[in-house]
N, C-alpha and C positions, 0 to 999 in steps of 0.2 A: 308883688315880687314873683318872677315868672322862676321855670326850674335853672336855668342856667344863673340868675341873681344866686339863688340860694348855695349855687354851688363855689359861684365864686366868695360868699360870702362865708361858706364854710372854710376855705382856703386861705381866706385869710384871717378865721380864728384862727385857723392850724398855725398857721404864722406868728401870731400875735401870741398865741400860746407859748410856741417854742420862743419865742422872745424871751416871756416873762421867766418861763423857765430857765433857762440859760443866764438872766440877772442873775436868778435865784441861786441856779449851781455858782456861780460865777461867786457871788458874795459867799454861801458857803466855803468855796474853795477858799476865799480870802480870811475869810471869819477863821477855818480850823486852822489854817497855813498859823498866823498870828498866834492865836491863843496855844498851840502848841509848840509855836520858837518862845514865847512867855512863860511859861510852864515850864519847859527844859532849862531855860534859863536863868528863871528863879532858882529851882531846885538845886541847881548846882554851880548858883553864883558863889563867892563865900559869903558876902553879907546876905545872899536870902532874902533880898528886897526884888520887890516887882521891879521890872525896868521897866516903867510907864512914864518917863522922861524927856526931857525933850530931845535926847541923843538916840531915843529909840530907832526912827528911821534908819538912821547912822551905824546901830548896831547891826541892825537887820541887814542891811547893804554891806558892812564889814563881814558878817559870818551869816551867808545868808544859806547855809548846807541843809537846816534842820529844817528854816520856812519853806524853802524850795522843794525839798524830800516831802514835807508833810502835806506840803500844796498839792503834788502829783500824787499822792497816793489816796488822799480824800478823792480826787474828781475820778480816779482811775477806779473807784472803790463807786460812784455815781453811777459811772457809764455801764460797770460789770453789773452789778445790781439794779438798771433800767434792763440791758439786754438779757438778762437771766430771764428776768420778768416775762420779757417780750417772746422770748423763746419757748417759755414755759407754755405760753396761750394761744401762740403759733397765729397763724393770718385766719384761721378760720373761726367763728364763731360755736363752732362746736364744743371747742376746747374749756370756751366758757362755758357754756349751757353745762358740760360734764362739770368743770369746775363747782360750781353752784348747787351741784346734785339735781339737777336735771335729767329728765330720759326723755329717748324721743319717743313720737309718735309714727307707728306707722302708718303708710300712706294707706296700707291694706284693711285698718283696724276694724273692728264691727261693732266696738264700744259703742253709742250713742253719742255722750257729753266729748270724747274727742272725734268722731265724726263730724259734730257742731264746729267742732274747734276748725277744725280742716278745713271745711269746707267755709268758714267765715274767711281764713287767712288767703284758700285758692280764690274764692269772689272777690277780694279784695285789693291783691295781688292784679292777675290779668286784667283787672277794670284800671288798675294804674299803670301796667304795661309791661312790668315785671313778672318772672317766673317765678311761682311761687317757693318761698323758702324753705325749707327742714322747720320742721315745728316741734317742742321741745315742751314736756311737764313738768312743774314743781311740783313733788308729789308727797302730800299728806300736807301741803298748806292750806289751809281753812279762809286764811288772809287772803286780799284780792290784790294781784300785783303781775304784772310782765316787765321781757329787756328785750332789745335786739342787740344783736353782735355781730360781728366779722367788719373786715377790713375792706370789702369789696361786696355788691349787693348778690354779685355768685358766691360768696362765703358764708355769706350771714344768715342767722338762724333767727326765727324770734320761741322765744319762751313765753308761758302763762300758769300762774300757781293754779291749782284742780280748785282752789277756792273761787278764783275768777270766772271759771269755766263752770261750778256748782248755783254759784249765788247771782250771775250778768246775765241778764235777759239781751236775747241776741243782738238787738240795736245797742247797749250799751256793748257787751261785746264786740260787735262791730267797731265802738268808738276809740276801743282800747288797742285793737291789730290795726287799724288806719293811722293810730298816733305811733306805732311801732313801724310800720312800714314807711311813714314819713323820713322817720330818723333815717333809715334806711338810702329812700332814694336820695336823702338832699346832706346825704355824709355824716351825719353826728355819729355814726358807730365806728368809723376810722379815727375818728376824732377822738371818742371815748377810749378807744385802746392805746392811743398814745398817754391820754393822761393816765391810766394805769400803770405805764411802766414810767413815767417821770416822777409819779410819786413813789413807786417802787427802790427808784433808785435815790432817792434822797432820804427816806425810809431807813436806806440800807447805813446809814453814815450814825443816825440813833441807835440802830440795832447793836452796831460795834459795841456803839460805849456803853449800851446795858451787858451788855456780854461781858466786859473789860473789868467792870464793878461790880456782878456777881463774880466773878471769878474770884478777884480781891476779898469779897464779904466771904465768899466758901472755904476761901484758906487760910483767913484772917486767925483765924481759934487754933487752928493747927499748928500755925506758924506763930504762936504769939509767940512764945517762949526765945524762938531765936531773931524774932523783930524784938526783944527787949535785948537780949544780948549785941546784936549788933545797930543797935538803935545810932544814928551820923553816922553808919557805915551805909559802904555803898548798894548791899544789900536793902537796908531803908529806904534810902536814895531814890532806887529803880522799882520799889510799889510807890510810893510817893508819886511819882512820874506815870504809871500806870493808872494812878486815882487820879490824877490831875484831866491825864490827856481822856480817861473814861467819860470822865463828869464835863469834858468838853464836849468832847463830842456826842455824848449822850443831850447835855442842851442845845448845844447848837442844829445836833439833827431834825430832833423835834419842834424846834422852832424854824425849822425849814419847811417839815410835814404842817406844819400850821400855816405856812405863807402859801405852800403848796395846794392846801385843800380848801384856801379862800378865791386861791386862781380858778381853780376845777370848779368853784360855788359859783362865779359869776360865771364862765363860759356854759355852763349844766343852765342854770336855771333860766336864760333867755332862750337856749335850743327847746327846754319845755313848752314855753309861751308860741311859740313858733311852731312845734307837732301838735299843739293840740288845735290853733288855728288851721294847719293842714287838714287835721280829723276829721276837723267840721266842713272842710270845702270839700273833702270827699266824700261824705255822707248827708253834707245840705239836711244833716237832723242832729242839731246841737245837745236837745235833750240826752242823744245815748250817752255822749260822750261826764256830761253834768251827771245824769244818773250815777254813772259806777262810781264818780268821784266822792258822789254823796254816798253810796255805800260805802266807800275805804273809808270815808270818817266814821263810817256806823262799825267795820269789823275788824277797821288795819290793815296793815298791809305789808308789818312786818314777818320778814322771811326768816326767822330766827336759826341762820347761819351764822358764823361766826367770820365770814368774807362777806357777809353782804355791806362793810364801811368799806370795803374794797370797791366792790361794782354798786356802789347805791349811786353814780352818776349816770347809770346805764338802764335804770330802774324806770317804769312810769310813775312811779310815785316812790318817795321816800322809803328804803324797806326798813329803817329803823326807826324805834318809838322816840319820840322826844325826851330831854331828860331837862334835870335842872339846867345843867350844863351845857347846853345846846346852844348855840348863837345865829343867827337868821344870816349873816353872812356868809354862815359856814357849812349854809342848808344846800342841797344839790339841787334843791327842788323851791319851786316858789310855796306859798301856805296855799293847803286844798281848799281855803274858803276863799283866797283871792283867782285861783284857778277857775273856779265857779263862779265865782262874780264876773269873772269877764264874757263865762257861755251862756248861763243864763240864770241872775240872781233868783230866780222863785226859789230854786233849788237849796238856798238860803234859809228859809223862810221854815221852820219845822211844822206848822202846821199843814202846809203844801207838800212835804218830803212825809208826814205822819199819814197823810189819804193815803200815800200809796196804789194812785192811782195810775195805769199805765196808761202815757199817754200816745193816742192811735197815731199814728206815721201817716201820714198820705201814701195811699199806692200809686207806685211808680209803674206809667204807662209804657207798653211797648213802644220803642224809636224805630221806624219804618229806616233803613238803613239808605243813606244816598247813594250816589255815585260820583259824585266832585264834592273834592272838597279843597279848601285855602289852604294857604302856607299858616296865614296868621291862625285860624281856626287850632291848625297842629302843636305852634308854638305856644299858645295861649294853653293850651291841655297836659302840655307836658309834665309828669309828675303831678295833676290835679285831676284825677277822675271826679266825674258828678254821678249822680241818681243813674242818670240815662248807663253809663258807663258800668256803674252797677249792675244794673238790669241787666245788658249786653253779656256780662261776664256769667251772672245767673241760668242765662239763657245756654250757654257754652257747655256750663257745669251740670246742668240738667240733661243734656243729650250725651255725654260725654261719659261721667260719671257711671250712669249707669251699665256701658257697656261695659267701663273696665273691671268692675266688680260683679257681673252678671256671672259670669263664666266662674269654673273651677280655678283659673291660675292668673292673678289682675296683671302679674307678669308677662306672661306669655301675650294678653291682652293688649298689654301697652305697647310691647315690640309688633306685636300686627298692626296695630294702630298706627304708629311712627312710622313704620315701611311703607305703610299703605299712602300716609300725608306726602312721602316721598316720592310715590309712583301714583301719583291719582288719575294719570289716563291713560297709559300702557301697562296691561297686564298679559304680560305673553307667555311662553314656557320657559323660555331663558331666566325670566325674571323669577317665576316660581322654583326653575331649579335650583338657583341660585340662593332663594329661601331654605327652603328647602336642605340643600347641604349643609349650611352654615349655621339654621335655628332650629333645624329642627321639621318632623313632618307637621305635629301639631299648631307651629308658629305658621307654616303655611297654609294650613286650612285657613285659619283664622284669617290670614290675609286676602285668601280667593272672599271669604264670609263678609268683610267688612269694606272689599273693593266697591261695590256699589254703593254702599250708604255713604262712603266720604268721595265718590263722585257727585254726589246732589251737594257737598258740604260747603257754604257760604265761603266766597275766597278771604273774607275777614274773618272766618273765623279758623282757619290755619293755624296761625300761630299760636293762637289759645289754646288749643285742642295736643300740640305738640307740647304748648307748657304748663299740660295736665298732667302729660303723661310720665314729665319728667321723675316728679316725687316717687313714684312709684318704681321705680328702676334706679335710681340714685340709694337704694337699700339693698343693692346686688353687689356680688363683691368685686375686688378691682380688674379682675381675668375675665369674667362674666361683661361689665361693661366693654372694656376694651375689643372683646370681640363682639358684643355686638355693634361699636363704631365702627370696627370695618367692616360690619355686614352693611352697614347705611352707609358706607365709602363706596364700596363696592357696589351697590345699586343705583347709588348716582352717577356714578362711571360707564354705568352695563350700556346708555344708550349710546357711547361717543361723544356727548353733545351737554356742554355744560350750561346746568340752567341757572343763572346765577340765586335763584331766592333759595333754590333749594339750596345753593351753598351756605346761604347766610343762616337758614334753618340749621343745616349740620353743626354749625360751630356754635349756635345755640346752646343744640343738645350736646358736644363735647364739652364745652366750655360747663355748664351745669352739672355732668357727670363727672368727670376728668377736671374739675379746676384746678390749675397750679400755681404754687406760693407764690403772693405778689407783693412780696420785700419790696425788689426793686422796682415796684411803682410808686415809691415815696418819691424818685425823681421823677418829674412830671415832663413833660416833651413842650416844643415847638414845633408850631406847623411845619415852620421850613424844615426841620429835624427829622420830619415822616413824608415829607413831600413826595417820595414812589411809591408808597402806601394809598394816600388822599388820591393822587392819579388814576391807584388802581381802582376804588371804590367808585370813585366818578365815572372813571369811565363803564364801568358795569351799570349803572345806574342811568345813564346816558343810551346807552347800547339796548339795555331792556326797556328804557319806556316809549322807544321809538321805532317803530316799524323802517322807515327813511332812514337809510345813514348819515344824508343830510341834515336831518332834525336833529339826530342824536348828536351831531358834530357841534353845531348848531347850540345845543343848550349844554352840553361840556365846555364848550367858551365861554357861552355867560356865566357859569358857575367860575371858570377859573377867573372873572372881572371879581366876585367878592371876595375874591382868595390873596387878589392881586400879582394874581401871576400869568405873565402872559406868554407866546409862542411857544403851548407844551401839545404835543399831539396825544392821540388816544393812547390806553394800554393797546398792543393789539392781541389776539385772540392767543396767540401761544403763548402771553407772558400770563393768561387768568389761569393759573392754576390753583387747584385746591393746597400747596404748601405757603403759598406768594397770599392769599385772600385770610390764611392761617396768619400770616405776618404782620398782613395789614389791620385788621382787627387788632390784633396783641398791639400795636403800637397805638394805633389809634383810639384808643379807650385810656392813653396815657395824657392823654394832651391837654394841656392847663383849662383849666372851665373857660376864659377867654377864645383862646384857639377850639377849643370845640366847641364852645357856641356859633364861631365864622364858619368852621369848616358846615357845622350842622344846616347854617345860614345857606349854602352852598350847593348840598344838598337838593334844599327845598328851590330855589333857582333852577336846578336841575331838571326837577319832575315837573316844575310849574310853568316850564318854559313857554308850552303852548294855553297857558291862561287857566289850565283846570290841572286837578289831580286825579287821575280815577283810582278806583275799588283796586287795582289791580298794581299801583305803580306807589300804594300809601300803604298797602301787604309788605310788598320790597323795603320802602323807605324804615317801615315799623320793626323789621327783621335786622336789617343794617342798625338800626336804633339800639337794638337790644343788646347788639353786640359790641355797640361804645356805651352802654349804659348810659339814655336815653331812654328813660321809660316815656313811648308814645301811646295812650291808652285808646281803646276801643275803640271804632266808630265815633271819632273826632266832630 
């Protein structure tokens, strides 16, 4: 199953989800409508007999004010308490990580055991094509556990208890951020925030009726006295009516949360099977991923929060202990011993887990980087980094790293650094002045300092090197950021002459610092729907991989034959503006996993026109990638 399978196959959980869900409200609505026109009407029938007859239909359709009333106000009572939910937890993953009692981690830190952490999630991250995410602590949990969240992989966060980070030896920890970042690229974190607020909101229809019947039990002694005096009065009447419609809706909700959280069990527990198979295809070392497993069976993994049956769908393992009570239907997760039977039964085996012996990794040799490479090669890697990819990203993190922590301010560091990846062959005085004004004299030293080293800098490794630096400036606050985007506006502007990749880099780093709520991505686009969008990126992609206007004409039309759209001409040069490239991005990362897999198809037609891909034209295609969320990983 290649990345675009996984996505469309995430899409239509989401689908099949909100199916099942909307039975679910559906019969709710119908369940409380009924059992509350029954209730009223018992109550204040004069004989006091249930109408459970065969004229009931009959009655219901003659005096249908109270089913019809009760109907609307249960589902209206669903959809307020899904969106509350939704609102509370917002599009970004943050919200959770905080919820949870998480902090994050600085990108600056000098800790050690989060340094590891960091630097496992950055190598792991760029080796699958993505920029690395906000990393987040459970702090003073001893238990081994992680989540990722957000709603989009620029949202999303991943977390790890200080226990995981204490007790994982770094390959098992590797197997633990690869099985988090899986979820990540191939959608189960949008997924999992939907089921949050669907059980949220059915939740909410129990909660009344516990509310309903303490209220009644709290007033009950106070009010005896005058519930005995007007006992067949209509004062009686209307608690009667209150205990009725309470104890309906108090069971009918909860046996909503019970159909609810056996939906959530089966969509959770195959996305598990499916990131820990990822783990292993990106670490090609099964062991790590079995290790840690067989540690949580040694020390838990519960987060003893009192939300974690909230997010334990979101969890890598279970965060609550088993009880008598527990039902394997109802589990989020599959059992830690059939998870490890599948990567590698020794791990089973407690004499084999009792040696404790670590078992040596093969080292991973340097990949001599080529220069052509296939379409299929690219499609085949997407969202699947190996060893080699690893290594590559290692190799990044190594040269990279240490400059932006060398210096006094990793700040100041990272904006020299990012300007620098901007202008890596013109450094003139315009340009420094322009530094200069706007960051600062120290931001410009650094930038004359670091011009030569990222002129010798591999052209694949670019993009990496820019989505190092992002963690570390994504901790600035939002005045800070925004100016320094127009100081890397402004720079790219300064020569006249727009160079497309560095545009695709800036919306990178915007889109990573600046993301903006993406509600309205739950409606997913058609190609034809973004069609001036796909034009514009075609033809930039057309334009830059060809010297000839002819060639680039030339494979703009065979891309537009997989698109199936014929007699369209280039963008031309005045319509590539940086607001119109703004646009096309924002749409184009909306477009159903079908339509982005053709457009993507399309693409790679594009660069491939003349038989090969170079080093220079698969930089572009990887940058363009990143910005439809397309993780293309390293040296393919």
């Amino acid at each position: 199953m290649n990345f675009f399978e996984y996505q469309r196959q995430a899409q239509k959980n989401t689908r099949y989800l909100v199916f099942l869900f909307t039975l679910a409200v559906c019969l709710l609505v119908f369940s409380t409508g009924l059992a509350t026109w029954i209730v009223r009407t018992t109550l204040f029938s004069d004989q006091g007999e249930i109408p459970l007859t065969a004229n009931l239909w009959l009655d219901v359709l003659q005096y249908p004010q109270a089913y019809i009333f009760s109907s609307l106000l249960t589902l209206l009572v669903i959809l307020l308490g899904a969106t509350y939910k939704w609102q509370t937890l917002g599009t970004s993953g943050h919200r959770i990580a905080q919820y949870m009692g998480a902090i994050p981690v600085s990108a600056t830190t000098k800790d050690s055991d989060q340094r590891k952490l960091l630097n496992v999630v950055e190598e792991m991250s760029i080796a699958a094509g993505m920029t690395p995410p906000p990393v987040y602590i459970l702090p003073g949990k001893t238990t081994i556990n992680a989540f990722a969240a957000g709603l989009t992989p620029s949202e999303s966060v991943i977390a790890v208890t200080e226990g995981a980070i204490h007790q994982l030896r770094r390959d098992e920890l590797q197997g633990v951020v690869a099985h988090e970042i899986s979820h990540i690229i191939h959608g189960d974190t949008r997924l999992n925030v939907k089921l949050i607020g669907y059980l949220a909101g059915i939740v909410t229809i129990g909660l009344i009726g516990r509310i309903m019947l303490e209220m009644v039990g709290r007033g009950r002694y106070r009010s005896r006295s005058s519930n005995r005096s007007s006992k067949g009065g209509s004062e009686g009447q209307a608690l009667l009516v209150i205990v009725g419609v309470g104890l309906t809706l108090f069971i009918i909700g909860y046996l909503g949360v019970f159909v609810g959280r056996m939906i959530r069990a089966a969509v959770s527990r195959q996305r598990e099977f499916l990131a820990d198979a990822s783990a292993i295809q990106f670490t090609r070392f099964p062991e790590g991923l079995a290790g840690a497993l067989t540690k949580i069976n040694l020390v838990g993994s519960d987060l003893g929060n009192a939300r974690s049956e909230e997010f334990s769908h979101m969890c890598f393992e279970s965060p609550k202990r088993s009880s008598l009570l527990s039902f394997a239907f109802l589990s989020t997760h599959p059992p830690t011993e059939e998870r490890i039977a599948r990567i590698d039964k020794r791990f089973l085996d407690p004499e084999f887990v009792g040696k404790n012996v670590r078992i040596k990794k093969e080292p991973i040799k340097s990949v001599t980087a080529v220069k052509d490479f296939s379409s299929q090669q690219i499609v085949n890697s997407i969202g699947i980094p190996d060893p080699a990819k690893i290594f590559a990203a290692s190799v990044v993190l190594q040269s990279t790293l240490p400059i932006l922590h060398e210096g006094e301010d990793p700040v100041l560091e990272a904006k020299a650094l990012i300007l620098g990846l901007f202008n890596m062959s013109n450094k003139n005085e315009k340009i420094i002045s322009l530094i200069l004004t706007y960051e600062g004299e120290r931001v410009a030293e650094l930038f004359q300092k670091r011009f030569v080293e990222l002129k010798s800098l591999p052209r694949d490794h670019v993009l990496a090197t820019l989505e190092l630096c992002i963690p570390t400036l994504r901790e600035q606050g939002t005045n800070s950021k925004m100016s320094f985007l127009k100081t890397t506006e402004y720079l790219i502007k300064s020569d006249k002459v727009l160079d497309y990749n560095e545009v695709a880099l800036f919306f990178i780093l915007e889109n990573q610092l600046l993301p903006t709520p993406d509600r309205e991505r739950q409606k997913l686009s058609t190609l034809t729907s973004v069609k001036p969008s796909a034009l514009l990126i075609l033809s930039a992609l057309a334009d830059h991989g060809h010297q000839a206007q002819y060639d680039g004409l030339k494979s703009f039309h065979s891309a537009l034959q997989v698109l199936g759209w014929k007699k369209q001409s280039m963008v031309s040069q005045e319509e590539m503006s940086l607001p119109n490239f703004r646009k096309a991005f924002s749409e184009l990362k909306k477009l159903r996993a079908k339509d982005k897999e053709t457009f993507f198809n399309s693409l790679l037609v594009c660069v491939e026109h003349d038989s090969k891909i170079s080093a220079n034209e698969l930089e572009f295609l990887r940058s363009i990638a990143v910005n439809l969320e397309i993780p293309i990983p390293m040296n393919p």
